[in-house]
C-alpha positions in Angstrom: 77.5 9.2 -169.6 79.9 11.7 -169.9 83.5 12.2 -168.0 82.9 14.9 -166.1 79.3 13.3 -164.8 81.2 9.9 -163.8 83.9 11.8 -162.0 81.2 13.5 -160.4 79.3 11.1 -159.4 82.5 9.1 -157.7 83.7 12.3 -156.0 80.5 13.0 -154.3 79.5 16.2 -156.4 83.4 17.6 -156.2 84.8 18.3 -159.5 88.2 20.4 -160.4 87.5 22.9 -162.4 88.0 22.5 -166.3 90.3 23.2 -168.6 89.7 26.0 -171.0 88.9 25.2 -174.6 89.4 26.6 -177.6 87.4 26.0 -181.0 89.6 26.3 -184.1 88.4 27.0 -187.2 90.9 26.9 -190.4 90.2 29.1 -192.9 92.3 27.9 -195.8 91.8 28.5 -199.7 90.9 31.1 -201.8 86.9 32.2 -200.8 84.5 30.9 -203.9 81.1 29.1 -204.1 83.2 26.6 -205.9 86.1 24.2 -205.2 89.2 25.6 -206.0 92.6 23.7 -207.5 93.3 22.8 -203.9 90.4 20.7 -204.1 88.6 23.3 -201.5 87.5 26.8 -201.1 85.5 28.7 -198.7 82.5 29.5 -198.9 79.3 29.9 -196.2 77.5 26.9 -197.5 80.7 24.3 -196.4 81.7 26.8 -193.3 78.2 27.2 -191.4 78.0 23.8 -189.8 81.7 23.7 -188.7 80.7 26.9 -187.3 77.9 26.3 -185.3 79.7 23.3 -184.0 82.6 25.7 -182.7 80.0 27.7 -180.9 78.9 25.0 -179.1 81.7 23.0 -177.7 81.6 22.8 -173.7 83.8 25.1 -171.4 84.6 27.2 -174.2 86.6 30.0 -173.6 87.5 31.2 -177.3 87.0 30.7 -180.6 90.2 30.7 -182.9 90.4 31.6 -186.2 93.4 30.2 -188.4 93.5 32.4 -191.7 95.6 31.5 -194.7 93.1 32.9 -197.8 94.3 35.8 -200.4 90.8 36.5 -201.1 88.1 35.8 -203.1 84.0 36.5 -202.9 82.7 39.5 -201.3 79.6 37.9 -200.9 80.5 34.6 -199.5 83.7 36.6 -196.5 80.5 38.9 -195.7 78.4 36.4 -195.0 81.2 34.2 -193.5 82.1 37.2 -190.9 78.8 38.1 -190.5 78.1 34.6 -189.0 80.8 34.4 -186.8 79.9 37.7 -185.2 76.0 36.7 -184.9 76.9 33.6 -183.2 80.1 35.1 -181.0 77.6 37.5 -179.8 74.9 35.2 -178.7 77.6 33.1 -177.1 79.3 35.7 -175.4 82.4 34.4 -177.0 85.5 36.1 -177.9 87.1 35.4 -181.3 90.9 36.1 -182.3 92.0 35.3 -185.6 95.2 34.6 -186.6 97.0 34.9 -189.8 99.3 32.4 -191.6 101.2 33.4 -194.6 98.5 35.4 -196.3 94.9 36.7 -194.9 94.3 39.6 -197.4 91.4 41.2 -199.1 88.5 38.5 -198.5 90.7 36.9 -196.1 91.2 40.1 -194.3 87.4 40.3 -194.4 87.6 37.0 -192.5 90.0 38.4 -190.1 87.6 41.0 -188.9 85.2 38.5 -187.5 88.1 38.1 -184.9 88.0 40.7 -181.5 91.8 40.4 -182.5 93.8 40.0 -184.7 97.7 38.3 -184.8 99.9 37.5 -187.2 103.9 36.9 -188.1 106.5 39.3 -189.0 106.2 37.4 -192.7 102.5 37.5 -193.0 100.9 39.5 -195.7 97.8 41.4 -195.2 95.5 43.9 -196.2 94.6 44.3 -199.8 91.6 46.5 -199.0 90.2 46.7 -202.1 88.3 45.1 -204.9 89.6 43.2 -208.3 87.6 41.7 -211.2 89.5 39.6 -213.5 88.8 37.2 -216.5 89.7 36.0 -219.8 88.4 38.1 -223.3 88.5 35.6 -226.2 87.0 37.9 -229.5 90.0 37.5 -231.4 90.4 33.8 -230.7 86.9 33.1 -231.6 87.2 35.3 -234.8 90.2 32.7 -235.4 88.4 29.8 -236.0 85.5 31.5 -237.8 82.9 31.5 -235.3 80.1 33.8 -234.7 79.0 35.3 -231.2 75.6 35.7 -230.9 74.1 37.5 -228.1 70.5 38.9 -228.2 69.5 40.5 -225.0 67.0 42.7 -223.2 68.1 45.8 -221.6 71.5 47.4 -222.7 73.4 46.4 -220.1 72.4 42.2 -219.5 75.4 40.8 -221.6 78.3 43.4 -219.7 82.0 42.3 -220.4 81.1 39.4 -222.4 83.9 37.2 -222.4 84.0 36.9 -225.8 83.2 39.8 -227.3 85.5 43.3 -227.3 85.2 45.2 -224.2 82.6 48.7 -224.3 83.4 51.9 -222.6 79.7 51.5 -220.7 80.6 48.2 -219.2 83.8 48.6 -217.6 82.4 52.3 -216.0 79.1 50.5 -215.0 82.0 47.6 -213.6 83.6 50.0 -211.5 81.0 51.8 -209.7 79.7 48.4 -209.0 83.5 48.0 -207.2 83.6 51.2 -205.9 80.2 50.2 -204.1 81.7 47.2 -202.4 85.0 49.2 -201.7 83.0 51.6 -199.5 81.2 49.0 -197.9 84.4 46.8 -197.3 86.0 50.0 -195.5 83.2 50.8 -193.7 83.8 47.7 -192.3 87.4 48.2 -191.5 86.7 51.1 -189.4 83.8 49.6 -187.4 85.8 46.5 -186.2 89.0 48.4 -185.7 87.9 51.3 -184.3 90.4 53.3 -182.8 92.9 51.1 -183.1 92.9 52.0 -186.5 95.4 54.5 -188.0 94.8 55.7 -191.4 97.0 56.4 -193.8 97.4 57.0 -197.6 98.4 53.4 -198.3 95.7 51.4 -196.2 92.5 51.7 -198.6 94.5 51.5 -201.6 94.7 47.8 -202.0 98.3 47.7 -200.6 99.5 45.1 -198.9 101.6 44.7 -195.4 103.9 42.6 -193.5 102.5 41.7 -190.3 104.9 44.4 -188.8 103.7 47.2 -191.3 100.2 46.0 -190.2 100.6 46.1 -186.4 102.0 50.1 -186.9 98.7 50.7 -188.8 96.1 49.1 -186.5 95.3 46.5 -188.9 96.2 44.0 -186.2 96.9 43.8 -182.3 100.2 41.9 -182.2 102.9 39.2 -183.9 102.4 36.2 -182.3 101.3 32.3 -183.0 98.2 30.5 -181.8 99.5 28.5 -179.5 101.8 31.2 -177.9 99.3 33.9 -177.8 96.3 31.5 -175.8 98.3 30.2 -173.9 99.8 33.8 -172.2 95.6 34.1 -172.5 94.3 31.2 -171.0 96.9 29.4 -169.1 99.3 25.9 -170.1 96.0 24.0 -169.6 94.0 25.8 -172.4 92.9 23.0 -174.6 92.9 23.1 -178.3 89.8 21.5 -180.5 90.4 21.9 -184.5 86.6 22.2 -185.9 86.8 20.2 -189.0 84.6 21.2 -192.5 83.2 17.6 -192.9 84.4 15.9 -196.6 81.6 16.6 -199.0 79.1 13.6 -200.1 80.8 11.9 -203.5 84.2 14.0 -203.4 85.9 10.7 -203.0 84.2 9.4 -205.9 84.7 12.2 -208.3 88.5 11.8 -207.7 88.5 8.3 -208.7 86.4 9.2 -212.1 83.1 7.5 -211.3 81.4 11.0 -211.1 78.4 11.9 -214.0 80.4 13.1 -216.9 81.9 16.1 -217.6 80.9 18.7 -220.5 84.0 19.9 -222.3 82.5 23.7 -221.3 82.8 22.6 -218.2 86.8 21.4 -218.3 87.1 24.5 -219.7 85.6 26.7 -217.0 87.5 24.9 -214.5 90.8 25.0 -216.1 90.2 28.5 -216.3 89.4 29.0 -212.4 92.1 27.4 -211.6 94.0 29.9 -213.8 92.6 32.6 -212.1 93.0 31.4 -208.6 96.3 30.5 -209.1 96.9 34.5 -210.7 95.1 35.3 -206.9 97.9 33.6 -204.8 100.6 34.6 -207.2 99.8 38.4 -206.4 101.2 37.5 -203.0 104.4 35.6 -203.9 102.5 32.5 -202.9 
């Protein structure tokens, strides 16, 4: 038996009317499929249950959003955003998000699941745009004496090959591939911010902005914290309830070692992940 039903049950049917709640969902980490150096991305796959679970907490009033990502997977902040939106219309629930120190390019994409958006002065935001980055090894390889060898079907199934020189074809075919999600990424932009949105030259460029340089641009609705912000919303009784990813079956374990062993391709794709994530904060002073 719940609270509220004893209380009502001793008051004769008279209950005072409840507080307001408010889900909060961190988004923290750089947005991959895969865990990143912090021991944790984002992805749709870990997000969708802490999701749902926001969604369905009684006397909800909002659902917070608490960004700190520089980005990551177009894929996985689509679908991310797309949830949210799916479920905050159902609901009837509005969603503000609210940035940290950085919620730019996928992490801006997760800001626009948000009705609103807030941030600090310091923030950084924006980076409307889309980056591909990796390693090329040929000369390394050529080094040691060893021999790519890729045989393939169809001209363009072995593009940008890590290890062999870059072609001409690949990196054009690469960028109207980007310049495909680019559009797509704006469009989005001017649907959620409608006319609150003022364009400049900077905005689409893959710029960046302090949360005041933001706010002048429409890419947010005010400077302002979580706490301060509901509360002006919601009243001093608003009641805050973190939503939690739950820790992943056998993380514990594969801290400690006793995880299935490791192949050295393997340490090597990792280490160079964690390269390239740390490359994505470092953009951003972070």
């Amino acid at each position: 038996m719940s609270l509220r039903t004893l209380l009502h049950r001793l008051t004769g049917g008279y209950l005072p009317p409840a507080s307001p709640v408010v889900a909060v969902l961190r988004l923290d980490g750089i947005i991959a499929t895969r865990g990143g150096m912090r021991g944790k991305s984002l992805s749709m796959a870990g997000l969708a249950e802490p999701i749902e679970r926001a969604f369905r907490l009684p006397d909800l009033a909002a659902v917070a959003l608490l960004i700190n990502s520089p980005g990551g997977s177009p894929v996985q902040s689509a679908l991310i955003e797309r949830r949210i939106r799916q479920l905050a219309a159902e609901k009837n629930i509005p969603v503000l998000a609210f940035a940290e120190d950085v919620a730019a390019s996928g992490g801006y994409w997760l800001a626009l699941a948000a009705d609103e958006i807030y941030a600090q002065d310091a923030s950084i935001l924006g980076s409307i745009g889309v980056v591909s980055a990796g390693f090329g090894f040929p000369d390394l390889i050529r080094r040691f004496g060893i021999e790519r060898r890729v045989h393939t079907a169809g001209t363009g199934k072995a593009m940008l090959d890590p290890f062999r020189t870059e072609e001409p074809d690949d990196i054009e075919r690469l960028k109207a591939l980007q310049l495909d999600i680019h559009e797509s990424f704006k469009d989005l932009v001017r649907s959620r911010r409608g006319a609150r949105l003022k364009e400049d030259d900077e905005i689409f460029t893959g710029a960046v902005f302090t949360g005041r340089q933001a706010l002048a641009r429409g890419l947010i609705d005010g400077i302002g914290d979580l706490r301060q912000v509901l509360r002006e919303r919601f009243g001093k009784r608003v009641r805050f309830r973190l939503v939690a990813e739950r820790p992943r079956r056998g993380f514990g374990l594969r801290r400690l070692g006793f995880a299935s062993q490791t192949s050295p391709i393997d340490l090597v794709t990792d280490a160079l992940g964690a390269l390239e994530e740390r490359a994505i904060w470092a953009r951003f002073g972070l």
